[in-house]
N, C-alpha and C positions, 0 to 999 in steps of 0.2 A: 504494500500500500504506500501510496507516495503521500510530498506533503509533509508540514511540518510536523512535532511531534502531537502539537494542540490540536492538531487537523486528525492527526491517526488516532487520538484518543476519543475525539468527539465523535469522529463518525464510526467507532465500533462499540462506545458504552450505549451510545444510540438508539444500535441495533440487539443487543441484549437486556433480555427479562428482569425486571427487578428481580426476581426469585434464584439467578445465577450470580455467582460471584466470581471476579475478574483475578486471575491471578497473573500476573504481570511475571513473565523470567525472566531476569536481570544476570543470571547467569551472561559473561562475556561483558558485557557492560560495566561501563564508569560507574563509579557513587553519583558522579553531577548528573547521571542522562536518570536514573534512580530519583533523585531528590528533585527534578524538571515535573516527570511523572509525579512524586507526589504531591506537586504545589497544584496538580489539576486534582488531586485529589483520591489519586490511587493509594490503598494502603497497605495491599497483599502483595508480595515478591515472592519468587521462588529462585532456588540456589541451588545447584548440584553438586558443583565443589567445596570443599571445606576450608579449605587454602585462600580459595578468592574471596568467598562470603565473606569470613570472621574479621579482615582489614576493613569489608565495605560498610561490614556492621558497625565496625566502630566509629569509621567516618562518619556514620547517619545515624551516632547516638542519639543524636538532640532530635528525631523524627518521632513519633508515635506508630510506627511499619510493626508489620507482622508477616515475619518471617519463613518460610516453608521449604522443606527440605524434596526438593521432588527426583535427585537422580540416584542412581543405583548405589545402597548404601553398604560399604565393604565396612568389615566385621571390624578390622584396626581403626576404622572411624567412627565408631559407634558413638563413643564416652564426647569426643568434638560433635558431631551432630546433635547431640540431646544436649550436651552444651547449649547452644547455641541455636536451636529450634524446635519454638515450639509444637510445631504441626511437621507433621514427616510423611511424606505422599507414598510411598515404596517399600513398605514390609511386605516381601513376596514369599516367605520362611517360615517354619515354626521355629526355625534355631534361631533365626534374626529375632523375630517377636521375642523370644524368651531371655535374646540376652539384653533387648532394649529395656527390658522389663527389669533385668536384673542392676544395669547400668543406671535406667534413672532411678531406681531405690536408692542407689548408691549417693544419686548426686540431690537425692532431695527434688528431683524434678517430676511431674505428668504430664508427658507429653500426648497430644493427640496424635492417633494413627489411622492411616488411612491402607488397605487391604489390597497390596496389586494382586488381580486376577487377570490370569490369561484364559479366555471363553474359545481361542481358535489357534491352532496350530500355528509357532511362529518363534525359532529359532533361535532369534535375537533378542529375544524377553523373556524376563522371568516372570514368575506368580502362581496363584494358586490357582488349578481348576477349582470347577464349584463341586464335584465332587471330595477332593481334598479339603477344600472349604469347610463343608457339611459336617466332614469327617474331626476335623482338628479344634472346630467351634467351641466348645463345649472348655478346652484346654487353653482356648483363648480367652475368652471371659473370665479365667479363673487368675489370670494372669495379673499379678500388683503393680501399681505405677503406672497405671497407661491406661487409655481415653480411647477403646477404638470409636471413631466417630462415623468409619463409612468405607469404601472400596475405591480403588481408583485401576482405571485400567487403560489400552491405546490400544488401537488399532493395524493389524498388521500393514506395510506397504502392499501398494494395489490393489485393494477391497474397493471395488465400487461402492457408489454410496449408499444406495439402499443394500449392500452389504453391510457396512458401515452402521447405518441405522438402526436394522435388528441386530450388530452385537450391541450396540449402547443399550438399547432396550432392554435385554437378557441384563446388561448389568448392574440398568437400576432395576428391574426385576426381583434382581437376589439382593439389592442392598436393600428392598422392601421386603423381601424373606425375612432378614436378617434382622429386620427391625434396627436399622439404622437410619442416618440422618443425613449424611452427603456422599457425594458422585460424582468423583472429578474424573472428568473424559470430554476429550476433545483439545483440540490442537488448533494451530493457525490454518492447516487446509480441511479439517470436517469438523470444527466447533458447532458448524450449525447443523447439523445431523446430532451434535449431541445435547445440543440444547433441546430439539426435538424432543429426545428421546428422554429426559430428566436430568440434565447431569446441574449439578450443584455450584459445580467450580470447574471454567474451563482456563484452560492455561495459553497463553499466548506470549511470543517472547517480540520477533522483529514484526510482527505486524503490529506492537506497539513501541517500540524502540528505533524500527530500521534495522538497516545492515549492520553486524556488530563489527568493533575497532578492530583490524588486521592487527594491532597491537594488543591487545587481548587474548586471552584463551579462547578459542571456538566452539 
């Protein structure tokens, strides 16, 4: 999307439901292009590195931002993540669940978690099927220090969209099984198939930023 950053913001909170929440990834991005977005009023970020985040976070102490951890969370970064965020989009484990669990008893923290499910064959992702799901439920909930609040899941490459469509669907589906509460799904090329279909919080990086800095991390 072109256009300034006021211009990419306006015209995509626009088109989004009060009932979804905008989660802006600043992953690759400056603190300033961060704290620009928040002066329009954005206030969820999401971070996948641990390394980039915790300097960005401390530049945008003085902000009121809420934090979220959305990339693939390795076992040596556990104890920094739950540090450091409070909402974590990507427990796709029971070993990961149980040591986040054991980590933030440790540090005094409840972090919310959100449930990656993989619903379709796809290589490059982790999560749980919902049979796994079903199966491990019961071991979850039992689990201290942690907020599950809801699932979150993506879409394989080259699903058309009404492919697309009915997996978001199946996946608030099970997060109404589940008796949960949010549904983050959907990306900058099928957020609106997933707003469609319920999702809670869709995540969007340079269709509100732009292209990130060649001098950044990618």
């Amino acid at each position: 999307m072109q256009g300034s950053a006021s211009e990419r913001w306006s015209a995509l909170t626009s088109q989004i439901p009060a009932r979804v929440r905008l989660l802006a990834v600043s992953k690759g991005h400056p603190a300033l292009a961060v704290r620009e977005l928040a002066g329009f009023g954005q206030q969820a970020f999401g971070e996948s590195r641990l390394q980039e985040a915790v300097p960005k976070q401390s530049e945008l102490a003085d902000l009121p931002l809420e934090w979220h951890f959305i990339g693939r969370l390795q076992k040596n970064k556990v104890r920094g993540v739950v540090r450091a965020f409070p909402v974590i989009h990507s427990i796709d484990s029971w070993s990961l669940a149980e040591r986040v669990s054991r980590i933030a008893a440790e540090e005094g923290r409840t972090p919310e978690l959100l449930l990656q499910v993989k619903l379709r064959p796809d290589p490059s992702k982790g999560g749980w099927s919902e049979t796994e799901l079903f199966d491990v439920w019961p071991r979850l909930l039992s689990l201290p220090s942690l907020r599950i609040r809801g699932l979150m899941t993506m879409a394989p490459q080259g699903l058309a969209s009404d492919e697309r469509l009915r997996l978001f669907r199946e996946c608030a589906a099970l997060k109404d099984q589940l008796e949960l509460q949010e549904c983050s799904m959907g990306m900058s090329g099928d957020w609106r198939e997933a707003v469609t279909a319920g999702s809670t919080w869709i995540r969007l990086g340079s269709a509100l930023f732009g292209p990130r800095p060649a001098s950044l991390p990618g």
